[in-house]
C-alpha positions as CSV (number, residue, x, y, z in Angstrom):
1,X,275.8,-71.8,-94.2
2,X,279.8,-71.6,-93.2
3,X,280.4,-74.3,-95.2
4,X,279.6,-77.0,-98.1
5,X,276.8,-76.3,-100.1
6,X,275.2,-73.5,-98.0
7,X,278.1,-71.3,-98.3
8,X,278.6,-71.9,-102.0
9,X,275.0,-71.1,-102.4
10,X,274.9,-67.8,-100.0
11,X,277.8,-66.5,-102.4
12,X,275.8,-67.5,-105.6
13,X,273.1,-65.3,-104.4
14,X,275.2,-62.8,-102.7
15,X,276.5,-62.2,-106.3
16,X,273.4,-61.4,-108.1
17,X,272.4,-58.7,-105.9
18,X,270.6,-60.8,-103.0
19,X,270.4,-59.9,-99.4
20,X,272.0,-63.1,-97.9
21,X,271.6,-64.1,-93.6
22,X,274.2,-66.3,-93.2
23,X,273.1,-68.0,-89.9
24,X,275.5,-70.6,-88.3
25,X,276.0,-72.5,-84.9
26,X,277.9,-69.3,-83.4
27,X,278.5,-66.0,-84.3
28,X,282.3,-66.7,-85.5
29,X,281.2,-69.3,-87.5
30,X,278.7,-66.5,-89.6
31,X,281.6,-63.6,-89.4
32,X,283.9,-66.1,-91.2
33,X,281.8,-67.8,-93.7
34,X,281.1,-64.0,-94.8
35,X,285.0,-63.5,-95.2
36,X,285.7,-66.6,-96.7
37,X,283.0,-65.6,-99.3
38,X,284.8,-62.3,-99.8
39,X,287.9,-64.2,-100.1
40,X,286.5,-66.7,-102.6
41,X,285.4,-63.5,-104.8
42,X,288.5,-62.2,-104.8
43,X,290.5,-65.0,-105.6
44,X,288.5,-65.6,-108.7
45,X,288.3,-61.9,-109.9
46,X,291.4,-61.0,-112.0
47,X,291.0,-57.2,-111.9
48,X,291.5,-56.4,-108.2
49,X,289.2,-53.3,-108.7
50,X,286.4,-55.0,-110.3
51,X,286.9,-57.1,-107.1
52,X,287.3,-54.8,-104.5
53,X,284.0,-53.3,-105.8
54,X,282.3,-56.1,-105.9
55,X,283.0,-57.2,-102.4
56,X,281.5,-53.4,-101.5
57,X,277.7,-54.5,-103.1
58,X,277.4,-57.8,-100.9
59,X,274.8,-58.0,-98.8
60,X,276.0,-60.2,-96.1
61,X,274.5,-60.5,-92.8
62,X,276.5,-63.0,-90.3
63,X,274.1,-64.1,-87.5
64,X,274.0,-66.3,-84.4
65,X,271.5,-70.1,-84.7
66,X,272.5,-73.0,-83.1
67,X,269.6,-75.4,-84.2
68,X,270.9,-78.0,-81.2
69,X,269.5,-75.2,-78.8
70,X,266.2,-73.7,-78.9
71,X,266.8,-70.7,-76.9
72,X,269.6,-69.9,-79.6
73,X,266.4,-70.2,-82.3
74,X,264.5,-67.9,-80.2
75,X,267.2,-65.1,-80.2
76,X,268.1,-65.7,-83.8
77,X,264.5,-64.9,-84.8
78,X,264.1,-62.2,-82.5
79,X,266.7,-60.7,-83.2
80,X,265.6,-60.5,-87.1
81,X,262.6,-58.8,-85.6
82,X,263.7,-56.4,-84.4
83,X,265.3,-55.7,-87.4
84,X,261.6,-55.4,-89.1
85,X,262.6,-57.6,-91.4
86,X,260.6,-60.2,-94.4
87,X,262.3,-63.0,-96.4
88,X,261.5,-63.8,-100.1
89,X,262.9,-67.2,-99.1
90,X,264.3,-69.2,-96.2
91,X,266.3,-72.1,-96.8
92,X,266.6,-75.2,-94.2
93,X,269.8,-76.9,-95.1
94,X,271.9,-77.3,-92.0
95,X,272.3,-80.9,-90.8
96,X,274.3,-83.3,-89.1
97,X,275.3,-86.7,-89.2
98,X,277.1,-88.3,-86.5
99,X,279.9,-91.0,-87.2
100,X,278.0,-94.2,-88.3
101,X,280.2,-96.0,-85.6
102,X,278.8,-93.9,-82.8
103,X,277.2,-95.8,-79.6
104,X,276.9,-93.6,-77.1
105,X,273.2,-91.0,-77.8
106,X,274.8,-87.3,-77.8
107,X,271.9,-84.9,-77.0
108,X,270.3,-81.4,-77.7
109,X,270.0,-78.8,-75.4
110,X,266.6,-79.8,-74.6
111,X,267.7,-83.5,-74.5
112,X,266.7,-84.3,-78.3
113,X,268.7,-87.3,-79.3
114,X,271.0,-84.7,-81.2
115,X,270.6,-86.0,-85.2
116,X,266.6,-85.8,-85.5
117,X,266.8,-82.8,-82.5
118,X,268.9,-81.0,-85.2
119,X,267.9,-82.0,-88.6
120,X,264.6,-81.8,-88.0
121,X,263.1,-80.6,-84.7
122,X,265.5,-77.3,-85.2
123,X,264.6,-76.6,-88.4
124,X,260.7,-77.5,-87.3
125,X,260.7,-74.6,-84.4
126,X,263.0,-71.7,-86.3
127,X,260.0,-72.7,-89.0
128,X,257.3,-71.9,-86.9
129,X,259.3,-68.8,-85.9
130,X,259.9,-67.9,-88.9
131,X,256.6,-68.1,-90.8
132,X,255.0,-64.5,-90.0
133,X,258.3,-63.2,-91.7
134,X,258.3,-64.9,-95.0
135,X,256.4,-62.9,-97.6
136,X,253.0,-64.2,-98.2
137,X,252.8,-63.7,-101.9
138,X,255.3,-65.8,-103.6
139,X,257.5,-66.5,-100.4
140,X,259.2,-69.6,-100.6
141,X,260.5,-72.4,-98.2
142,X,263.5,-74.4,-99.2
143,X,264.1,-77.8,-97.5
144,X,267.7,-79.8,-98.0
145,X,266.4,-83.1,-97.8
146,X,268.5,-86.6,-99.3
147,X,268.0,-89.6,-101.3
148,X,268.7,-91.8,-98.5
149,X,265.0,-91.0,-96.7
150,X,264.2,-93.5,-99.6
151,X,265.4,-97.1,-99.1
152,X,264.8,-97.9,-102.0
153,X,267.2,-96.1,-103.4
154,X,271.1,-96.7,-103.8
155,X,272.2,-95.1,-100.4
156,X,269.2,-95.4,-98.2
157,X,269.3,-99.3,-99.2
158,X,273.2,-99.4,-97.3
159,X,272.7,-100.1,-93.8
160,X,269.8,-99.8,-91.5
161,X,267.1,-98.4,-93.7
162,X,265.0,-94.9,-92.7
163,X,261.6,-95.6,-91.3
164,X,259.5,-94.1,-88.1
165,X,257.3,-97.2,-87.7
166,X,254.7,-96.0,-85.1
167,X,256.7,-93.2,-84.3
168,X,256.5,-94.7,-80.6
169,X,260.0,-93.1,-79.9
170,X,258.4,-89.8,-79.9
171,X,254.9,-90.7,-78.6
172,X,256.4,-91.7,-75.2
173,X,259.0,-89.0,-75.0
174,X,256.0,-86.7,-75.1
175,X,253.2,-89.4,-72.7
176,X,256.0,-89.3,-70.2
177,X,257.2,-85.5,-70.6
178,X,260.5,-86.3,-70.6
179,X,261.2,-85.2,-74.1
180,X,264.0,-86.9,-74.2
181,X,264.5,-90.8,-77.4
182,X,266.9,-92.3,-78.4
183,X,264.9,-92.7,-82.0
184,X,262.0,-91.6,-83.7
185,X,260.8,-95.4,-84.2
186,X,261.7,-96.4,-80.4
187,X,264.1,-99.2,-81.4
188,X,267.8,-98.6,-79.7
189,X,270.1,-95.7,-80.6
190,X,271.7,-96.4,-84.8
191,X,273.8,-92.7,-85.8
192,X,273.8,-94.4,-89.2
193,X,269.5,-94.6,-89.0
194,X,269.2,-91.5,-87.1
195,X,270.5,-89.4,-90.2
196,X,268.3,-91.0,-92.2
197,X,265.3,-91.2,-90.2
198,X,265.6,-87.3,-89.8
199,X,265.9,-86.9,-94.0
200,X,263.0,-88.8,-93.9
201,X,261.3,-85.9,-91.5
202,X,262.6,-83.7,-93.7
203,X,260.5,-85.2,-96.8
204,X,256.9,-86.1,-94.4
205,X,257.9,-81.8,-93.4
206,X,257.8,-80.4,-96.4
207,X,254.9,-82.2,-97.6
208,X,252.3,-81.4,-94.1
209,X,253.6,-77.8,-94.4
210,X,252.3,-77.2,-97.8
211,X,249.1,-79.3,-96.9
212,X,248.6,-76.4,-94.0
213,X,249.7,-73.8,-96.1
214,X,247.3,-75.0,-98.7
215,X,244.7,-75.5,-96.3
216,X,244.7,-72.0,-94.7
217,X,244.4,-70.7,-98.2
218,X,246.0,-67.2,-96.5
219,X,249.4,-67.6,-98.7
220,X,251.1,-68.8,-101.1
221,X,254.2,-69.7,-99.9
222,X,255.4,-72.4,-101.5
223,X,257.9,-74.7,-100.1
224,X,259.6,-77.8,-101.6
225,X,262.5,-80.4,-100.8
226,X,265.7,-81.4,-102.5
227,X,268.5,-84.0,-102.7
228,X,271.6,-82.1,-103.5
229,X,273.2,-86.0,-103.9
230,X,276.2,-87.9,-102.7
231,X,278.6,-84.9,-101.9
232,X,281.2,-86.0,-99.2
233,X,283.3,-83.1,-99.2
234,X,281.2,-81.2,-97.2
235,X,281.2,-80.5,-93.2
236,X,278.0,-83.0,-93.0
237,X,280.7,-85.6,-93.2
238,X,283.4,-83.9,-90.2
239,X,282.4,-86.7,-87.9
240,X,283.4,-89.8,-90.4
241,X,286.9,-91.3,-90.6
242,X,288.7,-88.3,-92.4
243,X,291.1,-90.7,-94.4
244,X,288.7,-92.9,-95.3
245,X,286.3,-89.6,-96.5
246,X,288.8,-87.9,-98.4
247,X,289.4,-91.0,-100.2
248,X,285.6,-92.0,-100.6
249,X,285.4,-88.1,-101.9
250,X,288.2,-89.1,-104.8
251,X,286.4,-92.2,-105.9
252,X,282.9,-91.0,-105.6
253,X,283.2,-87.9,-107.6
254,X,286.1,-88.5,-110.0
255,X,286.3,-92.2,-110.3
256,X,282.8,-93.6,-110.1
257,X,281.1,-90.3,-111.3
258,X,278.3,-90.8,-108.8
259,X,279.5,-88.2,-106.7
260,X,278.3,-84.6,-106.7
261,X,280.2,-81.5,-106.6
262,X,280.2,-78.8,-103.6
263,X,279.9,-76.2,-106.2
264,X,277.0,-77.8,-108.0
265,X,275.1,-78.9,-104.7
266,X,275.2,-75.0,-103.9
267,X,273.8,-74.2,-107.5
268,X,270.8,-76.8,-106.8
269,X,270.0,-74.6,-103.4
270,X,270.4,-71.1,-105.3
271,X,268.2,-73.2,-108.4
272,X,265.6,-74.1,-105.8
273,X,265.7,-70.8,-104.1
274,X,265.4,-68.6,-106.8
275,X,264.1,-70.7,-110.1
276,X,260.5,-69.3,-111.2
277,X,259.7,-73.0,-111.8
278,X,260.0,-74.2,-108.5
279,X,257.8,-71.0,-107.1
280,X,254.8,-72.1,-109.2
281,X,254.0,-75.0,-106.5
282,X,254.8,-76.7,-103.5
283,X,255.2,-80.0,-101.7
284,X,257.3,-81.1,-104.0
285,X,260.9,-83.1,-104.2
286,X,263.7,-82.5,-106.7
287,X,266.6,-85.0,-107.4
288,X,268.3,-85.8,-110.2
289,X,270.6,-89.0,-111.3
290,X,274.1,-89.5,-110.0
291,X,276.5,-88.0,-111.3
292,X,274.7,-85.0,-112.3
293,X,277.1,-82.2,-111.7
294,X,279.5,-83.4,-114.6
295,X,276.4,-81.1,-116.9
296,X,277.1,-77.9,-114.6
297,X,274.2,-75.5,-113.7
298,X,272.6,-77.0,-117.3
299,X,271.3,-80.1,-115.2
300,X,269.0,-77.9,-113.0
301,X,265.1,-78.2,-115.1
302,X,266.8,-80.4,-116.7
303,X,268.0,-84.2,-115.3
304,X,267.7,-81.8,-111.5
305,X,263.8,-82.3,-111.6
306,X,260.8,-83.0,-109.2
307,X,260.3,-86.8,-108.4
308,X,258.6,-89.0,-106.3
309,X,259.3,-89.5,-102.2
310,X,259.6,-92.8,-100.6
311,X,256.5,-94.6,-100.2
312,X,256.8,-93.9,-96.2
313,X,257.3,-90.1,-97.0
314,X,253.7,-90.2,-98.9
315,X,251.8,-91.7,-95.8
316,X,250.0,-88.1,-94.7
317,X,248.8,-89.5,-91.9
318,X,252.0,-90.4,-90.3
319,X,252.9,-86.5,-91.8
320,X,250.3,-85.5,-89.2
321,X,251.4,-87.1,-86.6
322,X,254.8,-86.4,-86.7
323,X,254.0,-82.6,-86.6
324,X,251.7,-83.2,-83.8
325,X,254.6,-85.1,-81.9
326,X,257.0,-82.4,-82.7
327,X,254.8,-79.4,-82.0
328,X,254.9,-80.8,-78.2
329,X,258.1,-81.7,-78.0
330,X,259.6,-77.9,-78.8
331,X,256.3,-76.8,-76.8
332,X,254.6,-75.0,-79.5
């Protein structure tokens, strides 16, 4: 959350009163995001001492989770241990997406082709981590998720389109214990697939987690996905041609009007996060039309509403197996 829609969400929250852990690849990354967020405040207060007191009621907590390393997941979580503390809600909404140009396979810590390692096998193991923390009674899960996990729909139908096949990329990482594909399906290494494919996890996770959750009838935590839309000005896109970006930014949002806002993006998080709607049931996926953010926070229950996954994303047996798969590769 040091940037894009995770940061503009934190301060959202941060404003009403919430205790906010704003965890990020390193440490430095955290510690800034908090300041920035103070800055942001102040910049947009006119009375400097209605600011300055503001600033004093934040609830900011900068901490250390590099989702490319699961060592770094262990010490973030264990270090919120030891801090004895429980979370109404936890949000998963870091990702990355490579260049779409990229060749060469860049890897996790573990050796995780890097995209899906990220996206979806980081946020799979701090989830396990973090599930004894999260209040039982009305805790909620928050997934950042995308349209293009569909490809059906207008940017999963550009390029190669998201699908795991037989998952056969991640069945022999795990029959040969090597832990270590190039893509979930098996087929050679495509950055432009990878983010896609790992949206797609995304999607087939939140739906198997609130099967189990269901299923254990223990709970109820509820926890649900969402497509904040196309929003390029964000640091998803910080591996694309920056020319080309800022550009595609101009036309997307302001020109074409199917472009979302940073701002609005970061009030579909805090709406998912805190809306009393979305807590009354899980396994469920909110988007809304492009070009949505032109209505403000008024689109959120409104054209921001739950609709249907992909037809991949509903298979639940392929759901199953994919949390099998990944339970052995982070060695769970």
């Amino acid at each position: 959350s040091n940037s894009g829609i995770g940061m503009d969400a934190a301060m959202r929250m941060a404003m009403k009163g919430h205790e906010v852990v704003l965890a990020c690849r390193t440490l430095e990354k955290a510690t800034n995001a908090a300041e920035k967020i103070k800055a942001e405040i102040a910049n947009s207060t006119e009375d400097a001492v209605e600011a300055i007191s503001l600033i004093k009621t934040l609830k900011l907590i900068p901490m250390e989770c590099n989702l490319a390393d699961l060592t770094s997941i262990d010490n973030f979580v264990s270090n919120l241990k030891s801090s004895a503390a429980s979370f109404d809600a936890v949000c998963y909404n870091a990702g990355i997406a490579r260049n779409t140009e990229a060749k060469e396979v860049e890897r996790t810590k573990q050796g995780f082709e890097l995209t899906v390692g990220t996206n979806h096998l980081g946020h799979f193991y701090l989830n396990h981590l973090m599930m004894p923390l999260i209040e039982k009674e009305g805790g909620r899960i928050v997934v950042t998720a995308s349209g293009v996990h569909d490809p059906e729909s207008p940017g999963g139908a550009q390029g190669e389109k998201a699908t795991l096949g037989d998952l056969s990329g991640l069945e022999n990482a795990v029959a040969n214990n090597s832990k270590q594909f190039d893509m979930v399906d098996g087929r050679p290494f495509n950055a432009d697939k990878a983010y896609k494919d790992s949206k797609l996890c995304n999607v087939l996770f939140t739906r198997e987690l609130q099967r189990r959750l269901n299923a254990s009838g223990s709970s109820s935590i509820y926890v649900n996905a969402f497509n904040p839309g196309l929003i390029v000005g964000t640091g998803l896109f910080r591996d694309q041609n920056q020319v080309f970006t800022k550009l595609f930014d101009v036309a997307a949002t302001n020109v074409l009007k199917v472009g979302e806002t940073t701002h609005w993006g970061g009030g579909a998080l805090e709406y998912m996060t805190l809306s009393e709607k979305v807590g009354e049931k899980g396994g469920l996926y909110y988007t809304s039309p492009p070009g949505s953010s032109k209505f403000g926070d008024a689109a959120f229950d409104r054209e921001f509403d739950v609709s249907e996954v992909s037809k991949e994303a509903r298979d639940d047996d392929k759901a199953k197996r994919l949390w099998e798969l990944s339970e052995k590769l982070v060695g769970i």
